[in-house]
C-alpha positions, 0 to 999 in steps of 0.5 A, a space after each residue: 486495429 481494435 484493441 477492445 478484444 485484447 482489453 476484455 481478454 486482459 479484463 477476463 483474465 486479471 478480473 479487473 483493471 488495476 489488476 491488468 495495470 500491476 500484471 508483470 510483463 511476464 504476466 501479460 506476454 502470453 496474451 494473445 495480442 500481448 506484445 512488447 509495445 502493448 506491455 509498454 502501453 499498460 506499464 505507462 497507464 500504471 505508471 501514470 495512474 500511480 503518478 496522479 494518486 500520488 501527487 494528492 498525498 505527496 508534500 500535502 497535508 495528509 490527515 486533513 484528507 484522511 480518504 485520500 490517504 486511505 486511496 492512496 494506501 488501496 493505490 499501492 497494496 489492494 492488488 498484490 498477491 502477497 502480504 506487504 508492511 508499509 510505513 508512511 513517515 510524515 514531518 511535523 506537519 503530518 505531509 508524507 515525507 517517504 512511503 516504504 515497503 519495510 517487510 514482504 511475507 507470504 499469502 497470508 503471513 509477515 514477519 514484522 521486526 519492530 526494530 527495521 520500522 523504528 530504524 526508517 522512522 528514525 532514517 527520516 527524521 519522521 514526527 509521525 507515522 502511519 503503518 499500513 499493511 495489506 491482506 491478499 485474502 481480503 480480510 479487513 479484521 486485524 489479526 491478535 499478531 496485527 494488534 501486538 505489533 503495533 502496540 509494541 511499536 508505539 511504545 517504542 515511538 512514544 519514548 523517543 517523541 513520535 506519534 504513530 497516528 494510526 495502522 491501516 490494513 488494506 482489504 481488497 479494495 477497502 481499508 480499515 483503521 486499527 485506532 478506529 475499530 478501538 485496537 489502539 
């Protein structure tokens, strides 16, 4: 049949696209039209929207293509509703070696133990890192706690030789750089 009336339904009820591709499957079941087949079509379009930001970064060198990096933090944070803290460990030649989520807070507050971030940088023998956070709220300044943070964390990256290149806070749709408004 035709699917665009459940595709403006979604669109209306989510507000945007990647909003109606991160929906839960208990999201979208009460969806008039919503059923197990349809979720399963949304998940794989997720899944392989994710599959293709992705492969830009992976095993790549990330800081030569510093717009992607940035997409690819948008790709992972913009749409939660919830305040996550990500690290990204890259290797000697700054390709991503793992992204991981270290820390899940509340709508507008994460705890963050500086001690779990150094402990996965060292899991994965990580030359560098780049911490990325997000703000549901779509705040792009970086809170007095967001700075603290992560001057603390460089000085307990700089003892043991790794460099921490930058913090990103994602924003909505926009993504903003701590070292490039002058907080690092």
């Amino acid at each position: 049949g035709d699917t665009k009336p459940l595709a403006k339904r979604l669109i209306r009820t989510f507000k945007s696209l990647s909003a109606v591709l991160r929906a839960s499957a208990d999201d979208l079941r009460p969806i008039k039209d919503m059923n197990d087949s349809a979720i399963a079509a949304v998940q794989i379009a997720e899944a392989g929207g994710l599959q293709i930001s992705h492969s830009r970064v992976k095993g790549k060198p990330v800081l030569t293509h510093w717009v992607e990096v940035q997409d690819y933090c948008i790709s992972k944070l913009a749409h939660e509703p919830i305040e996550y803290v990500m690290v990204l460990c890259l290797d000697s030649q700054n390709r991503l070696i793992i992204d991981e989520t270290v820390s899940r807070g509340t709508v507008n507050q994460n705890s963050v133990y500086p001690r779990e971030k150094i402990n996965l940088v060292l899991w994965h023998l990580a030359h560098a890192v780049i911490f990325v956070r997000n703000h549901p709220g779509a705040e792009t300044n970086p809170s007095r706690a967001d700075i603290d943070v992560s001057k603390d964390i460089k000085k307990a990256l700089a003892v043991m030789g790794i460099a921490r290149h930058d913090h990103l806070i994602v924003a909505g749709v926009s993504c903003v750089s701590l070292k490039s408004l002058g907080h690092l």
